[in-house]
Backbone as ProteinMPNN parsed JSONL, in Angstrom:
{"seq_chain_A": "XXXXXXXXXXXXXXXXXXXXXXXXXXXXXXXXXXXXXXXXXXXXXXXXXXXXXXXXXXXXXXXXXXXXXXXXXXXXXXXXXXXXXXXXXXXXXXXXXXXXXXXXXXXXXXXXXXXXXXXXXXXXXXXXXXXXXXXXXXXXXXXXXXXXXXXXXXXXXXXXXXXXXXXXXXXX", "coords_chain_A": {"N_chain_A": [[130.421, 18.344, -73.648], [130.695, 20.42, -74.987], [133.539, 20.65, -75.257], [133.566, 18.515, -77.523], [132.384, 19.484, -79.661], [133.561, 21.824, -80.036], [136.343, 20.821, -80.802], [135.718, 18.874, -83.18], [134.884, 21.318, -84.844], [137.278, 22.33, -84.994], [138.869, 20.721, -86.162], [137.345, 20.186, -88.743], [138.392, 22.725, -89.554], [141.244, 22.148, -89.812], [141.404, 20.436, -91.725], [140.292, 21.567, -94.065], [142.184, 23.696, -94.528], [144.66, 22.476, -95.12], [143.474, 20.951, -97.209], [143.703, 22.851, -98.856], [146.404, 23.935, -99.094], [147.809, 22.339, -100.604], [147.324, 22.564, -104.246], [147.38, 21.215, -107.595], [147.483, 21.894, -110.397], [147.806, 23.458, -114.44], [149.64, 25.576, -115.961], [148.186, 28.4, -117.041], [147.647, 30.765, -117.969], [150.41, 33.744, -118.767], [152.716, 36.237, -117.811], [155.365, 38.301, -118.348], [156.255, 39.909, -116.522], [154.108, 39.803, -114.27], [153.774, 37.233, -114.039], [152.855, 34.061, -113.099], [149.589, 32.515, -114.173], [147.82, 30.027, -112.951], [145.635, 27.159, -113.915], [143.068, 26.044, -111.938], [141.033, 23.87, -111.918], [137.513, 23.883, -112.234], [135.135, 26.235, -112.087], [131.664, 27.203, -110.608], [129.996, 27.722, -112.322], [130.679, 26.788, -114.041], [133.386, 27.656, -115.944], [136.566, 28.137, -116.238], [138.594, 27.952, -113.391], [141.042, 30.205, -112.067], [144.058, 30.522, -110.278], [145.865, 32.981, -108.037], [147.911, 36.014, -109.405], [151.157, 34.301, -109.696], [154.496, 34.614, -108.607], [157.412, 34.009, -110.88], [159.268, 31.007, -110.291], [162.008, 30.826, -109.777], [165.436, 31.332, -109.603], [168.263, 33.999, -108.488], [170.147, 32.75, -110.286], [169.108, 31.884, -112.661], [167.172, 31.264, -114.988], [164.666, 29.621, -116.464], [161.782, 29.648, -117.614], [158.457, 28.809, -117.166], [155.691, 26.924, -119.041], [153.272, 27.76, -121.234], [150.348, 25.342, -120.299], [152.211, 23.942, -118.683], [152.388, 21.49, -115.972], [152.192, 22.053, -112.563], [152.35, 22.834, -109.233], [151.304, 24.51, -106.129], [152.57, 25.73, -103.037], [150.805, 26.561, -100.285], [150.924, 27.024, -97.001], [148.744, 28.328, -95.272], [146.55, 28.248, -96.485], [145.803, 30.084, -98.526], [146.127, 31.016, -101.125], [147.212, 33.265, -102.367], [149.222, 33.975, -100.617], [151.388, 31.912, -101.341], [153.442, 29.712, -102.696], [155.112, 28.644, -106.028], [155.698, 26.036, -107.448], [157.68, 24.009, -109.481], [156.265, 21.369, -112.048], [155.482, 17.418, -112.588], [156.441, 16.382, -115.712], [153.986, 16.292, -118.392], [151.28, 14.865, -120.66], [152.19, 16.209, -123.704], [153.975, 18.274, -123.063], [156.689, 16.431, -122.677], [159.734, 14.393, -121.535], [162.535, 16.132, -122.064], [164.601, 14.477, -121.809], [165.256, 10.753, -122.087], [167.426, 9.019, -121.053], [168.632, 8.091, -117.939], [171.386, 8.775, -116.77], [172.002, 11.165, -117.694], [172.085, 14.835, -117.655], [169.812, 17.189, -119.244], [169.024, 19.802, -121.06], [166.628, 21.194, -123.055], [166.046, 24.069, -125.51], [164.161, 26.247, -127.179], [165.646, 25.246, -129.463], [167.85, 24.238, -129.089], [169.826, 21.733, -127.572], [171.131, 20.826, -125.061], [173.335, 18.666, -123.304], [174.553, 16.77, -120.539], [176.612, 14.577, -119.41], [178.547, 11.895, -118.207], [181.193, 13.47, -117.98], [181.381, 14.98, -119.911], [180.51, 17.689, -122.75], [177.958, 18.446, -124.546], [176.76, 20.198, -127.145], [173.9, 20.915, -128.961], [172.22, 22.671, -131.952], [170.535, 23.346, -134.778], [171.701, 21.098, -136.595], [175.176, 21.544, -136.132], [176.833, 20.122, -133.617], [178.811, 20.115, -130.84], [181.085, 19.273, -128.698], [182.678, 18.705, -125.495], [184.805, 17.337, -123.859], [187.124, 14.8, -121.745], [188.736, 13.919, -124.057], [189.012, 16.215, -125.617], [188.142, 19.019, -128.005], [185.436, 19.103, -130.368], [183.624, 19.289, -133.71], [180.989, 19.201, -135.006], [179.435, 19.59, -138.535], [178.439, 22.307, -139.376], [180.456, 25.676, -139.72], [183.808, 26.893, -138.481], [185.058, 29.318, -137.09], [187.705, 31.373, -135.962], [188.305, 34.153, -134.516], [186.999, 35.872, -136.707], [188.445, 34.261, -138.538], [188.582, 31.723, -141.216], [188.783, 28.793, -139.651], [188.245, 26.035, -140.169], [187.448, 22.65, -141.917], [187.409, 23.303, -144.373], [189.21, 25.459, -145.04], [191.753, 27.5, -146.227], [195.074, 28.584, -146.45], [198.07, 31.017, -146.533], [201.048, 31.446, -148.172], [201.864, 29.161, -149.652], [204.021, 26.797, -150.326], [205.399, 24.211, -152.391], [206.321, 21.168, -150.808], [209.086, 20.426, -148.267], [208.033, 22.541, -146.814], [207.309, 24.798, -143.954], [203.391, 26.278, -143.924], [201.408, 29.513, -144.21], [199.933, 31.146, -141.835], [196.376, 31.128, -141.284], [193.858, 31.485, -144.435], [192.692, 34.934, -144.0]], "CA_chain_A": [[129.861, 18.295, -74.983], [131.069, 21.736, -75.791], [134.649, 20.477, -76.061], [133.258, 17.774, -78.395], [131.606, 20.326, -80.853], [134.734, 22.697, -80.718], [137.584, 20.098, -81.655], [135.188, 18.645, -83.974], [134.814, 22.886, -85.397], [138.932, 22.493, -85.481], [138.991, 19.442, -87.577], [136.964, 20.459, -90.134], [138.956, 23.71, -89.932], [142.619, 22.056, -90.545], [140.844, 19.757, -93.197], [139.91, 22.57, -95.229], [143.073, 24.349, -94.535], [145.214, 20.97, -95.152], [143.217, 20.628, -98.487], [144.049, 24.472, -99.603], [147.956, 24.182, -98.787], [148.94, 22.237, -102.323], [146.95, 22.825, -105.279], [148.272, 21.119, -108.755], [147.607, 22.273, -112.149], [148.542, 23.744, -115.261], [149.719, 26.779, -116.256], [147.263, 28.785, -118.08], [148.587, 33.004, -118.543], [151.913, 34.213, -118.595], [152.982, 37.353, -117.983], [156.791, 38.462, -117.743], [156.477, 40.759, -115.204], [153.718, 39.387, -112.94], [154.16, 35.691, -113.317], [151.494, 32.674, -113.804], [148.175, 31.788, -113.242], [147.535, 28.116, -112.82], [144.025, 26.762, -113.946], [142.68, 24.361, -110.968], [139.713, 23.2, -112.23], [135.905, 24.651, -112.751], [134.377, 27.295, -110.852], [130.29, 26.465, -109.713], [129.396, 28.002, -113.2], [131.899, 25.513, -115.194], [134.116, 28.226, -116.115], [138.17, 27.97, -115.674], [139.098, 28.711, -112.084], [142.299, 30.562, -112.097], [144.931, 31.24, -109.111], [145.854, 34.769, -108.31], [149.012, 35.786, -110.422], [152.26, 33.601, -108.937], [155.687, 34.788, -109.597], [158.403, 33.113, -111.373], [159.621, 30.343, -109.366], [163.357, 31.028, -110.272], [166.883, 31.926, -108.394], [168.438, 35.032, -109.477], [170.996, 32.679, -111.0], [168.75, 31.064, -113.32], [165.724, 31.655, -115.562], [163.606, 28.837, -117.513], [160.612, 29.827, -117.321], [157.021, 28.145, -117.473], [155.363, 27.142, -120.454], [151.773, 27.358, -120.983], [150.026, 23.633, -120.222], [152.888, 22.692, -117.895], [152.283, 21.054, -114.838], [152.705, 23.046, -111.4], [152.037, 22.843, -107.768], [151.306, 25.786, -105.355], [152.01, 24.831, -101.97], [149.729, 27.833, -99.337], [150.439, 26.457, -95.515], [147.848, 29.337, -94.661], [145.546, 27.921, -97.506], [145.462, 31.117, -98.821], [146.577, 30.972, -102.633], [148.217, 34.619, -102.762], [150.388, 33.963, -99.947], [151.708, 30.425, -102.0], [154.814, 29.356, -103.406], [154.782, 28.102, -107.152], [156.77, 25.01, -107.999], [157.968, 23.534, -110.904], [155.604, 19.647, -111.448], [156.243, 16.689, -113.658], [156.393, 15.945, -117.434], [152.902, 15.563, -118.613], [151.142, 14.966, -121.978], [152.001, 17.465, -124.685], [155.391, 18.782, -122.655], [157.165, 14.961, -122.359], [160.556, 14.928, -120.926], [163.449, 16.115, -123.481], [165.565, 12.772, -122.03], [165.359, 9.283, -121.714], [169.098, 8.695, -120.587], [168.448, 8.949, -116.542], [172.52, 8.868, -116.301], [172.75, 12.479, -118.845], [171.348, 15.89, -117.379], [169.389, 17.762, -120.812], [168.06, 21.071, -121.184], [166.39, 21.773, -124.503], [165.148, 24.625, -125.496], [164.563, 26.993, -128.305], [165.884, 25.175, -130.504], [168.958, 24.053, -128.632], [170.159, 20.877, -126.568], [172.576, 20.804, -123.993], [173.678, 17.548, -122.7], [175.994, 16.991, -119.603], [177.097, 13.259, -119.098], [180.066, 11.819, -118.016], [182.264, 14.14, -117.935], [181.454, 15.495, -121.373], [179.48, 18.402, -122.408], [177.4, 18.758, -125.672], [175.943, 21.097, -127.447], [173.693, 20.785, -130.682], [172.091, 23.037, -132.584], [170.703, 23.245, -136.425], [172.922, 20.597, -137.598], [175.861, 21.328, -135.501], [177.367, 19.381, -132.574], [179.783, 21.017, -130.013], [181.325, 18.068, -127.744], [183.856, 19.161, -125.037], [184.94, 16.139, -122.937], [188.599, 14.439, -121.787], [188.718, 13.898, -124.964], [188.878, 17.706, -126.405], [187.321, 19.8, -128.234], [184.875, 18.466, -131.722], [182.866, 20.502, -133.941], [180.432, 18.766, -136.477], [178.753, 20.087, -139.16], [178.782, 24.042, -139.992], [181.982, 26.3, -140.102], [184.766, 26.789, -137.901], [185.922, 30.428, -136.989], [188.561, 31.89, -134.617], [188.228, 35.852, -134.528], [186.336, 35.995, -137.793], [189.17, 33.972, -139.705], [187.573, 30.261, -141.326], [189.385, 27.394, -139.269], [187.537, 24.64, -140.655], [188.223, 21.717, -142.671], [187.968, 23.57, -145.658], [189.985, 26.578, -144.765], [192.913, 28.022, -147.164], [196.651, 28.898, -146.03], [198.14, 31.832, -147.078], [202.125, 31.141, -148.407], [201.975, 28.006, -149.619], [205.13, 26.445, -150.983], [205.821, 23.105, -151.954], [207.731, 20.973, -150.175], [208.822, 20.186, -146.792], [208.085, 24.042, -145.933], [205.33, 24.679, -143.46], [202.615, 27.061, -145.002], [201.863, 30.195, -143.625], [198.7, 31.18, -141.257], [195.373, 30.839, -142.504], [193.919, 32.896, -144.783], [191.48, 36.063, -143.665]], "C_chain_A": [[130.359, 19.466, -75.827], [132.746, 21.857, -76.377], [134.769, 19.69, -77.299], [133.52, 18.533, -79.733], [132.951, 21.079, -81.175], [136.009, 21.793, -80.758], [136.954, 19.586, -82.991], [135.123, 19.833, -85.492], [136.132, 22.774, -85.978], [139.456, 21.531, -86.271], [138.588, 19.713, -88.777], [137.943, 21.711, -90.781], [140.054, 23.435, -90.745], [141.924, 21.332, -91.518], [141.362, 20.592, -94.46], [141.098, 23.334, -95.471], [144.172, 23.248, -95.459], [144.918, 20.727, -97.138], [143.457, 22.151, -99.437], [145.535, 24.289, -99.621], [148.338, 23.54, -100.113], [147.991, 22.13, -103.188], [147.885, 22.604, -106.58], [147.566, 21.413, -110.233], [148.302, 22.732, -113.33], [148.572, 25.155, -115.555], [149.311, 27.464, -117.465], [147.544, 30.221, -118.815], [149.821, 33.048, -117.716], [151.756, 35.708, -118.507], [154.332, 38.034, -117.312], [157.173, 39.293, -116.874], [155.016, 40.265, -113.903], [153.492, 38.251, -112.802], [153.017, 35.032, -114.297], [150.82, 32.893, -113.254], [148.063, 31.015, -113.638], [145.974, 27.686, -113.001], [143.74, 25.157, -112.804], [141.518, 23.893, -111.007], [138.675, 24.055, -112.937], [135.617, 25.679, -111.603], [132.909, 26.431, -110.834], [129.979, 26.935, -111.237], [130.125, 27.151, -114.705], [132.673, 26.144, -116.012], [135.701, 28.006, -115.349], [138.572, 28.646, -114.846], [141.035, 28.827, -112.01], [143.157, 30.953, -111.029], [144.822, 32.52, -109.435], [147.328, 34.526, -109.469], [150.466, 34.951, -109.298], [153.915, 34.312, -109.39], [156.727, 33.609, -109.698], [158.744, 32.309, -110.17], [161.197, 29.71, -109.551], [163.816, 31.361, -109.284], [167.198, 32.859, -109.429], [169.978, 34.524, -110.355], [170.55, 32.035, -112.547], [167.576, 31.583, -113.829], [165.334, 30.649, -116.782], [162.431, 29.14, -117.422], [159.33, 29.375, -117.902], [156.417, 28.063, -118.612], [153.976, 27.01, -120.054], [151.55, 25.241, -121.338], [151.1, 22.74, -119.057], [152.644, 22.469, -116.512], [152.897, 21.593, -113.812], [152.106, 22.515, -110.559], [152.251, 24.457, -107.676], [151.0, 25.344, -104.032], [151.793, 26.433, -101.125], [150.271, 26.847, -97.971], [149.342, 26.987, -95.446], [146.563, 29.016, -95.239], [145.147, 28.506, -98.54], [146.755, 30.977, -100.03], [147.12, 31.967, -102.903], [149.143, 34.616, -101.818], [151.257, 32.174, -100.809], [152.7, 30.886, -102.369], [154.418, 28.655, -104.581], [155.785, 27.139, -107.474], [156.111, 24.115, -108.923], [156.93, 21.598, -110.996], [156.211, 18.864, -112.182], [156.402, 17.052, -115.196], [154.422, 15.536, -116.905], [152.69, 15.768, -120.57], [151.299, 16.178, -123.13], [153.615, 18.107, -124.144], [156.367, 17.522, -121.757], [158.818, 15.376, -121.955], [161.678, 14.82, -122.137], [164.563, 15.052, -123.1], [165.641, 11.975, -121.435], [166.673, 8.446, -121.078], [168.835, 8.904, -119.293], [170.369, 9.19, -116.097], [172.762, 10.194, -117.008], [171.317, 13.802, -117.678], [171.156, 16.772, -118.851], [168.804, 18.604, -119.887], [168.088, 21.479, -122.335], [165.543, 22.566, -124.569], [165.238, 25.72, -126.77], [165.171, 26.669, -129.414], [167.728, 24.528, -130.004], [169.062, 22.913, -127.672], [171.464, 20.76, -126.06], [172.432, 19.874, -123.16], [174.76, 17.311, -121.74], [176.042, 15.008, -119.362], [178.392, 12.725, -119.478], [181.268, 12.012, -118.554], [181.916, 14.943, -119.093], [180.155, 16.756, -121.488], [178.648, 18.615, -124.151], [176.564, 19.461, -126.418], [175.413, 21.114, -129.097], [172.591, 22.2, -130.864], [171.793, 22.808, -134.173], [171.917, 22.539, -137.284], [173.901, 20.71, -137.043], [175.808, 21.216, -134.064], [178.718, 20.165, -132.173], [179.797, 19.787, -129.215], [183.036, 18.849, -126.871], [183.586, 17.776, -124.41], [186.675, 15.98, -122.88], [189.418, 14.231, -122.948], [189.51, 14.824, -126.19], [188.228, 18.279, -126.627], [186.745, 19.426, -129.746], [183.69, 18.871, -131.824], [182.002, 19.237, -135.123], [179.263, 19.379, -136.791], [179.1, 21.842, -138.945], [180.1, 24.503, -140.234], [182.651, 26.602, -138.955], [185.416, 28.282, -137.757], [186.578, 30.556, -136.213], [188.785, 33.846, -135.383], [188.333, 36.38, -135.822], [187.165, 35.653, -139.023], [188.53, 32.459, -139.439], [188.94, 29.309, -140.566], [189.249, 26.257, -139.273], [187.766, 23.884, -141.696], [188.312, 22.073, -144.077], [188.764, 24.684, -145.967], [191.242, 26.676, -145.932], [194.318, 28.527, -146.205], [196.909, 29.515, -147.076], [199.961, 31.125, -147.311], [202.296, 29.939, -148.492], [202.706, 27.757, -150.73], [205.041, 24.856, -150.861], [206.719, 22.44, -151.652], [207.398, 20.836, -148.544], [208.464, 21.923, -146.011], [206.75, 23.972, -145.407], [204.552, 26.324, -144.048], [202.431, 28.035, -143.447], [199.942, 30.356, -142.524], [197.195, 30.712, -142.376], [194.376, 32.048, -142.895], [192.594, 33.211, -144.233], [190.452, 36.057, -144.354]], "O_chain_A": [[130.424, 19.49, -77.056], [133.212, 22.557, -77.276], [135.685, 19.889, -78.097], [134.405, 18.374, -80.575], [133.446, 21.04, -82.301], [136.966, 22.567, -80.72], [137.621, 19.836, -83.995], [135.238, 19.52, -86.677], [136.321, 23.015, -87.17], [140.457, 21.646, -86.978], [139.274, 19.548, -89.786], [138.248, 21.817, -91.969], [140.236, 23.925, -91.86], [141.941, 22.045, -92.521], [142.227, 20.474, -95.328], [141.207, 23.734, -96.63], [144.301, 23.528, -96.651], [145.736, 20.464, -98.02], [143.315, 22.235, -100.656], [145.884, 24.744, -100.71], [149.176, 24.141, -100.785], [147.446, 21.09, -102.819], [148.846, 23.333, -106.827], [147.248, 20.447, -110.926], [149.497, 22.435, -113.349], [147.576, 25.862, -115.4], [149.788, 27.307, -118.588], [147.606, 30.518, -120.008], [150.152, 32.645, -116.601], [150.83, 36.325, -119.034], [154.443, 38.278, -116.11], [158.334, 39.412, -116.48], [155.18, 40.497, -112.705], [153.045, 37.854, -111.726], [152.543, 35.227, -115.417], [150.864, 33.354, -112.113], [148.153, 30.946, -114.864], [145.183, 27.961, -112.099], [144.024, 23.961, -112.85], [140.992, 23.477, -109.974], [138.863, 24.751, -113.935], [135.962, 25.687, -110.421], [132.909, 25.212, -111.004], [129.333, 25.944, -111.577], [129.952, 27.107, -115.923], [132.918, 25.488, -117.024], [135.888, 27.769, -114.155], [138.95, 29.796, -115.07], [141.916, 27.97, -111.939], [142.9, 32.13, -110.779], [144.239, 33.128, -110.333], [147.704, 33.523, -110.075], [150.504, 35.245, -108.104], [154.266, 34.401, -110.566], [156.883, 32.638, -108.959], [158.556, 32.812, -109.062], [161.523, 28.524, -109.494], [163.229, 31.663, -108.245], [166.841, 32.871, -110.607], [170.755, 35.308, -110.898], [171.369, 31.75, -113.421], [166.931, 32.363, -113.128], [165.68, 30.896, -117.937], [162.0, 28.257, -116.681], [159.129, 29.558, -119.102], [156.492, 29.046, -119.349], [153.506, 26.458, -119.059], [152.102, 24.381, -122.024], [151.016, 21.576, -118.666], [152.724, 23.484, -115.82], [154.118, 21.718, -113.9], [151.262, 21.675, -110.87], [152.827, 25.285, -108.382], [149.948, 24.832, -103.648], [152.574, 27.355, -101.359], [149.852, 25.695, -98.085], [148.486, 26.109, -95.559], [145.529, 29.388, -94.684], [144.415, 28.013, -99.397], [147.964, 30.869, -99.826], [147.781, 31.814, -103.93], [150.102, 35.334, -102.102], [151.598, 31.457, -99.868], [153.011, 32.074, -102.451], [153.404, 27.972, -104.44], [156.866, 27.618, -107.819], [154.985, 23.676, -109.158], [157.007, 20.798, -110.063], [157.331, 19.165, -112.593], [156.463, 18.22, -115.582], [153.849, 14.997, -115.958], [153.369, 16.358, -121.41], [150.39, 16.994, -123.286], [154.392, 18.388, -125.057], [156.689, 17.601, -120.572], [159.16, 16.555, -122.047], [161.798, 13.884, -122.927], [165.392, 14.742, -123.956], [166.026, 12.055, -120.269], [166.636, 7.272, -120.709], [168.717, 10.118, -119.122], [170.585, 9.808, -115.055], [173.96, 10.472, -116.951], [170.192, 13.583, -117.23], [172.145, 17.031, -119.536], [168.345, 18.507, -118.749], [169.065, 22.015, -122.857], [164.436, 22.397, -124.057], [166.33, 25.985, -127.273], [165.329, 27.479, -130.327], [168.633, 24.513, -130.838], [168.269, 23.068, -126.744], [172.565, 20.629, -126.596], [171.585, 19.965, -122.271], [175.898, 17.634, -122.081], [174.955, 14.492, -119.103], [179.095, 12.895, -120.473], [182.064, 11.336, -119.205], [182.563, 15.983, -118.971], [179.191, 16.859, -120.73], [179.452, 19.202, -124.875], [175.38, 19.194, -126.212], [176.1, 21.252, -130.109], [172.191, 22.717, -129.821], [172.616, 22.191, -134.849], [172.692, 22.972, -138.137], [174.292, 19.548, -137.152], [175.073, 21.88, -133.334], [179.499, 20.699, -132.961], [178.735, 19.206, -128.991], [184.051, 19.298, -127.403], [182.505, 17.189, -124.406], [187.446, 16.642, -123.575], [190.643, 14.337, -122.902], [190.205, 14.499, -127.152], [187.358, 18.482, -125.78], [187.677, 19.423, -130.55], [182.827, 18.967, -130.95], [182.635, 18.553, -135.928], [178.341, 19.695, -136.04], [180.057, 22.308, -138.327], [180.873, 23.819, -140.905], [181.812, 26.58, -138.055], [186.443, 28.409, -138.424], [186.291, 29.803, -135.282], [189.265, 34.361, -136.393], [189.255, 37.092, -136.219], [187.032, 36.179, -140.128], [188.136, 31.966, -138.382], [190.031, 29.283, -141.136], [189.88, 25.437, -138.607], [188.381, 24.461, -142.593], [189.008, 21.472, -144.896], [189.024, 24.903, -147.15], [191.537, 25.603, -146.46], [194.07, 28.815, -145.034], [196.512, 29.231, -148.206], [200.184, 30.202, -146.528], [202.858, 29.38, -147.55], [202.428, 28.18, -151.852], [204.762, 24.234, -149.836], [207.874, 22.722, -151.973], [206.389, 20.969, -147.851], [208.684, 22.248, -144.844], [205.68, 23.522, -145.817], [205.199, 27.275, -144.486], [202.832, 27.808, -142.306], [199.001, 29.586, -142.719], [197.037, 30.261, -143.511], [194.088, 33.063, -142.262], [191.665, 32.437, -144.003], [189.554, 36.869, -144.131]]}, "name": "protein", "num_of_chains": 1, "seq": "XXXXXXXXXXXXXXXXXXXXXXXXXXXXXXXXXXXXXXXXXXXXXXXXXXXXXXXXXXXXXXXXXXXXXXXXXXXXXXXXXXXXXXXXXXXXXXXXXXXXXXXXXXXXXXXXXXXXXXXXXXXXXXXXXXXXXXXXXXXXXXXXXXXXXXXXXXXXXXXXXXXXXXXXXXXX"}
């Protein structure tokens, strides 16, 4: 009977452990040097129960980092929420996914989209478009420099003769 009671003791144990190891919510405080805290519900007084702080969940080749409201996991084996790992969750309401194309990889941000699909690479901005691909290289919209001289479609040439003569650089 006494082995009964103590496997029975060890069930409830991994349970509880089992149900501590992934925790999903949203990310509630930022702070660029000690990370997130994730809101996972209510506390017993119906106040916002907060993880400890998490850090970034970045490589040191890379840095996007978390927005408040976005969807996270924290997976604990131990159960224990300060030993956890913080990973990145889905799209949810309010932070929807910046693209509908599942054949294009996007990252928009700040004010900037960067598109990678086949083969091609794109880059917009305020009105201008940057497109590299097999293609070449195509600029639309704004101005056109090369080492602070205008190279764009409305650019000027300096020595200009008429005639079959070719004109001379363009002007500074």
């Amino acid at each position: 009977m006494d082995s009964l009671v103590g496997m029975k003791i060890d069930i409830e144990m991994l349970k509880s452990v089992l149900g501590q190891s992934l925790k999903v919510g949203t990310v509630a405080k930022l702070d660029a040097d000690k990370g997130y805290r994730i809101a996972l519900g209510e506390d017993d007084d119906g106040d916002e129960f907060l993880s400890p702080w998490m850090p970034h969940p970045e490589t040191s080749k890379s840095s996007v980092p978390l927005e408040e409201g976005q969807t996270v996991g924290i997976i604990a084996p131990s159960g224990d929420l300060s030993q956890g790992v913080l990973i990145r969750g889905g799209y949810s309401k309010g932070k929807e996914s910046p693209n509908s194309d599942l054949a294009a990889n996007v990252f928009k941000d700040a004010g900037v989209t960067v598109t990678v699909k086949s083969g091609a690479l794109r880059i917009e901005t305020n009105g201008v478009t940057v497109v590299i691909s097999g293609s070449g290289f195509a600029v639309e919209g704004g101005g056109v420099t090369h080492n602070g001289v205008n190279i764009g479609d409305d650019h000027k040439h300096t020595d200009v003769v008429a005639g079959p003569d070719l004109t001379g650089p363009p002007q500074g």
